[in-house]
C-alpha positions, 0 to 999 in steps of 0.5 A: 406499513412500512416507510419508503424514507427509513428503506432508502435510509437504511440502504444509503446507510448500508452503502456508506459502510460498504464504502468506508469499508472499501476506503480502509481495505484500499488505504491497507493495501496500499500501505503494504505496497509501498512497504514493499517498495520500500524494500525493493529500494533498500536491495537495489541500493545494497547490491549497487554498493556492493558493486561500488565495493568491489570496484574500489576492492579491485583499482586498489589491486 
């Protein structure tokens, strides 16, 4: 016969690697928005130093 106590142990067992599991693919994706992120910035600054360049380029003429 089997122990009711090592089934609900082994279900909560397999709950908490469900869990951990989701915590990590949760962590992974929100490390590559933020990468994402990251680089949106880094074109919106180059393209508003570009206009700040041109600006200067055109009051010197």
């Amino acid at each position: 016969m089997v122990n009711i106590g090592d089934i609900i142990f082994q279900i909560l067992m397999l709950l908490i690697l469900i869990g951990g599991a989701g915590i990590i693919i949760a962590f992974i994706i929100g490390v590559k928005r933020l990468i994402q992120r990251q680089g949106a910035n880094e074109k919106r600054l180059q393209r508003i130093e570009q206009r700040l360049d041109d600006m200067l380029k055109n009051k010197e003429s």
